[in-house]
C-alpha positions as CSV (number, residue, x, y, z in Angstrom):
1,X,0.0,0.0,0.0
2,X,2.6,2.3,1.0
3,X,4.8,1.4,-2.7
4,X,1.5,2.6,-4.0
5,X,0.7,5.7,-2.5
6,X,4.3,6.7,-3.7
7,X,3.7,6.2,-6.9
8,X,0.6,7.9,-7.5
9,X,2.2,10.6,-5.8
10,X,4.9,11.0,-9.0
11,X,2.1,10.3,-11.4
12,X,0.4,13.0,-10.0
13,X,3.4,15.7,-9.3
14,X,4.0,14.9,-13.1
15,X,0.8,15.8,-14.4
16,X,1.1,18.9,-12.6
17,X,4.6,19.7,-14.0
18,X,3.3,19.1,-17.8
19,X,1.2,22.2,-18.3
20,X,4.2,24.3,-17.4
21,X,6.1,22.5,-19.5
22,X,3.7,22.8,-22.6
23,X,2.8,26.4,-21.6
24,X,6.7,27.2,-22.1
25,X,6.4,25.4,-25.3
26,X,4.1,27.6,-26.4
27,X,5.3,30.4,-25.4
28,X,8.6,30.1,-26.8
29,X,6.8,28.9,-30.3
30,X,4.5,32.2,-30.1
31,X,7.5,34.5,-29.8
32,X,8.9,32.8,-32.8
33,X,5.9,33.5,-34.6
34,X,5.9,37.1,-33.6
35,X,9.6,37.7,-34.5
36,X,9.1,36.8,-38.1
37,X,5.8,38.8,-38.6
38,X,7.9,41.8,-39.5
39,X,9.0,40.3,-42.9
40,X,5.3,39.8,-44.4
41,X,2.0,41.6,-45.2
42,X,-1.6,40.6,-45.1
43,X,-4.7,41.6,-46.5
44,X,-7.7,42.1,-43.7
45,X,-11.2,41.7,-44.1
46,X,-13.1,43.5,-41.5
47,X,-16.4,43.1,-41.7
48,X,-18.4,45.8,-39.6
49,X,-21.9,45.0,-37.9
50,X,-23.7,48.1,-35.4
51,X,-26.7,46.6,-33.1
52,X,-29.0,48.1,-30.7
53,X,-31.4,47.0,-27.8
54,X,-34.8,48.9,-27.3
55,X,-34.4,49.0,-23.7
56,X,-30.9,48.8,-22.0
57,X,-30.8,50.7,-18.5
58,X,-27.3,49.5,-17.8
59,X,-23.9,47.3,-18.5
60,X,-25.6,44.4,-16.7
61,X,-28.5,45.0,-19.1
62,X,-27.3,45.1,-22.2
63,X,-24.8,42.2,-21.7
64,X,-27.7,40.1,-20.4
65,X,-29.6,41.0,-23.4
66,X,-27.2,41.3,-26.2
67,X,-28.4,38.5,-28.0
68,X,-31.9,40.0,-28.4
69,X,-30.4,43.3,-29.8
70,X,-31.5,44.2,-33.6
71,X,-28.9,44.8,-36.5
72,X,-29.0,49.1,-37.5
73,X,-26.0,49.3,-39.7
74,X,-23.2,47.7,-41.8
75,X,-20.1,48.3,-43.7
76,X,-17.2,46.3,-44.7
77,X,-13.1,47.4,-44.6
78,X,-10.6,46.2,-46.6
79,X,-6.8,46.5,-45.2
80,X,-3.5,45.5,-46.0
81,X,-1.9,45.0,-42.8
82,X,1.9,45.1,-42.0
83,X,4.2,44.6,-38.5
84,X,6.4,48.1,-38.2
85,X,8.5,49.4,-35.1
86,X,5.7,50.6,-33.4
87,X,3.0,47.6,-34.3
88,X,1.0,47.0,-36.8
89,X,0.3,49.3,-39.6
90,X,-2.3,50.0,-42.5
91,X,-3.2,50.8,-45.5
92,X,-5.8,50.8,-47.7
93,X,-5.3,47.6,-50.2
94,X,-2.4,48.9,-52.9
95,X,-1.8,52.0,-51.7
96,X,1.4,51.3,-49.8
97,X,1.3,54.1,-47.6
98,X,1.2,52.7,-44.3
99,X,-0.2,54.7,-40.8
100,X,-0.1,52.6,-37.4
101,X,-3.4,54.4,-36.6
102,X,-6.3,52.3,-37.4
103,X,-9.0,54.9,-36.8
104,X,-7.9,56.8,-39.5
105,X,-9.8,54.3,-42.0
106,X,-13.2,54.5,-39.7
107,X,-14.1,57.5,-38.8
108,X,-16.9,56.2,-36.9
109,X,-18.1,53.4,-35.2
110,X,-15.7,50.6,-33.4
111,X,-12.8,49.3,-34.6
112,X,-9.5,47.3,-33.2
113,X,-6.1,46.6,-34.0
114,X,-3.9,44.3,-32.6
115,X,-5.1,40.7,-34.2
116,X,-1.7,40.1,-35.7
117,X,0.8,41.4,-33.4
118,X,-0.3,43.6,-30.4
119,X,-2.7,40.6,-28.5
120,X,0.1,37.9,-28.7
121,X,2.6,39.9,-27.1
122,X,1.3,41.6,-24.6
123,X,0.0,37.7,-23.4
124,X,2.7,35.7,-23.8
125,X,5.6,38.1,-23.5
126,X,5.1,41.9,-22.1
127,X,2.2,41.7,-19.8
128,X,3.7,39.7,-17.3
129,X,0.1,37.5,-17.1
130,X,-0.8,35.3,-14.2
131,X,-1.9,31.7,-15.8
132,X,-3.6,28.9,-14.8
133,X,-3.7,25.2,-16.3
134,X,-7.8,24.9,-17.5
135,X,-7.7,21.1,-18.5
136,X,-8.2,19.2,-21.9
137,X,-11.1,20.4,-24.2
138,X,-12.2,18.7,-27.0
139,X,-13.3,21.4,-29.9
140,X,-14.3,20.6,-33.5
141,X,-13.2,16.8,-32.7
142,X,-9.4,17.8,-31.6
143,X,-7.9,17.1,-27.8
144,X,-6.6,20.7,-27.3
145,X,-5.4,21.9,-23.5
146,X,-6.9,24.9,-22.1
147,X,-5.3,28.0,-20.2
148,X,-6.5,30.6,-18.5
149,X,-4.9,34.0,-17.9
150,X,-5.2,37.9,-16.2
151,X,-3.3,40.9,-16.6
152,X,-3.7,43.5,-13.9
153,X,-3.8,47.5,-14.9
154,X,-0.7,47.8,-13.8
155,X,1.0,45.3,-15.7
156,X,-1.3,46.3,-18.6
157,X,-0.5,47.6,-21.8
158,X,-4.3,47.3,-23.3
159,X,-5.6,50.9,-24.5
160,X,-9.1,51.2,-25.0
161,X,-10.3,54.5,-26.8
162,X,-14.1,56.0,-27.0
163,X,-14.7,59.1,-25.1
164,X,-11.5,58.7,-22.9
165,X,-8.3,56.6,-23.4
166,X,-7.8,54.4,-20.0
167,X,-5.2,51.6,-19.9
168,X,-7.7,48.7,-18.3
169,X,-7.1,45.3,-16.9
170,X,-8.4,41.9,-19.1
171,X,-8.3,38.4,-18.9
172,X,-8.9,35.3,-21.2
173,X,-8.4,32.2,-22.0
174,X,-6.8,30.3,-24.9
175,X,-6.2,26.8,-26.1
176,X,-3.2,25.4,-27.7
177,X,-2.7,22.1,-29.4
178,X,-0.3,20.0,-27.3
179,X,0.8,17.7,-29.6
180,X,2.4,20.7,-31.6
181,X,2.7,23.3,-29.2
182,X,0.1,25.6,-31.9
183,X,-2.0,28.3,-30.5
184,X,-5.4,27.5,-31.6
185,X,-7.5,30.3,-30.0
186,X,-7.2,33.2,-27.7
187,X,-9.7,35.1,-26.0
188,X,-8.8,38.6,-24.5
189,X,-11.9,40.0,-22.5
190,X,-11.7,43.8,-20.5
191,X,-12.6,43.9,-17.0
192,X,-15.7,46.3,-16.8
193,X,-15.1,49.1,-17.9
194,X,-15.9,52.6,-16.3
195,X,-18.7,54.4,-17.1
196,X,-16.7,57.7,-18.5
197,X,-15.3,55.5,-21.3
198,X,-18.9,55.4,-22.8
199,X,-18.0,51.5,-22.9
200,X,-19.5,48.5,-20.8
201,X,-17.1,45.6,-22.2
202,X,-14.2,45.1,-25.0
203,X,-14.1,41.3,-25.8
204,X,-12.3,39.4,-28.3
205,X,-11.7,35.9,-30.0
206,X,-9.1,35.0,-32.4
207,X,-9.0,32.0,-34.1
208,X,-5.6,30.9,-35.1
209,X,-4.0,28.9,-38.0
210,X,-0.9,28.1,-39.4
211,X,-0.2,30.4,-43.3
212,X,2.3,28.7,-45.7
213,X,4.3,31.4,-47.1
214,X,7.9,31.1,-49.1
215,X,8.3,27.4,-47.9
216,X,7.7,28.9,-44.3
217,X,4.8,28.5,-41.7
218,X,3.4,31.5,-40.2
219,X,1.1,31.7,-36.9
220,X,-1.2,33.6,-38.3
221,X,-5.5,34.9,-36.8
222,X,-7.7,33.1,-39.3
223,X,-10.8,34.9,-38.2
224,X,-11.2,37.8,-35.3
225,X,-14.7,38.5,-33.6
């Protein structure tokens, strides 16, 4: 009994060990990924959709309620997207002259950067996040291991602008294939947000996959909502 209780006690220290050890997999593979972003260009799609609730009296109302809110406007953006000295840049598709300010292509209405460059390193290498092992998930038919992670304000580097810019706290979680060490998705959601910012709640999800480009893989955001 005693020979045992030993060993399940290594089995079990050694599960625990593995997610760090497949977390600092990933990590290292992410930062490889966002070292050689710098050499390419890619064309964005950002596909722009405005809805409203009839009745919302507050943060905890309309996030209750979103799904019941009615579509009141439209428009689709088309980008070319590059990875400068100061992030990511843009242009309008064939112009080649590149600004690293987003809003300058939507004068109205909400709009994001960071899906290429900004989100994976302020996670896995800037932000100094707290994570947390979240277990296997099966999604789509693939065994994929789940993290979660937060970011205080003070080791934030997340700027939200509406009618003030605030540097705010977020969290998430993402999943990453353990077999190859791949990033499959990450989540970044804002804490609440204060009411001066004219904002309840900044959430985003980034599916990942891997672009074949010159006989080289890149980790690249399939799809951002």
């Amino acid at each position: 009994m005693r020979i045992l209780a030993l060993c399940s006690f290594a089995v079990l220290l050694h599960a625990q060990q593995e997610p760090e050890n497949l977390l600092a997999h990933v990590q290292a593979k992410v930062k490889d990924a966002i070292d050689r972003l710098s050499n390419y260009m890619c064309t964005q799609t950002v596909e722009r959709n405005q809805y409203v609730l009839d009745r919302a009296p507050s943060c905890a109302g309309l996030l209750a309620h979103r799904t019941q809110a009615h579509q009141t406007l439209s428009d689709r953006l088309t980008l070319d997207v590059g990875v400068g000295p100061k992030g990511e840049m843009y242009s309008w598709v064939g112009e080649n002259r590149f600004h690293d300010n987003v809003n300058r292509f939507a004068s109205q209405g909400a709009i994001s950067n960071g899906s290429f460059d900004f989100f994976l390193k302020a996670v896995f290498e800037t932000d100094q996040a707290e994570f947390s092992y979240d277990g296997e998930q099966v999604d789509q038919g693939r065994r994929l291991a789940g993290f979660r992670y937060q970011v205080s304000r003070a080791a934030s580097h997340y700027e939200l602008i509406g009618k003030i810019k605030i540097t705010t706290a977020y969290e998430g979680t993402f999943l990453v294939d353990p077999k190859t060490f791949d990033l499959v998705r990450l989540i970044v959601r804002t804490q609440d947000l204060p009411r001066e910012t004219g904002s309840c709640q900044a959430e985003t999800t980034l599916d990942y996959r891997l672009a074949h480009l010159n006989d080289s893989e890149f980790l690249l955001p399939a799809t951002t909502r």
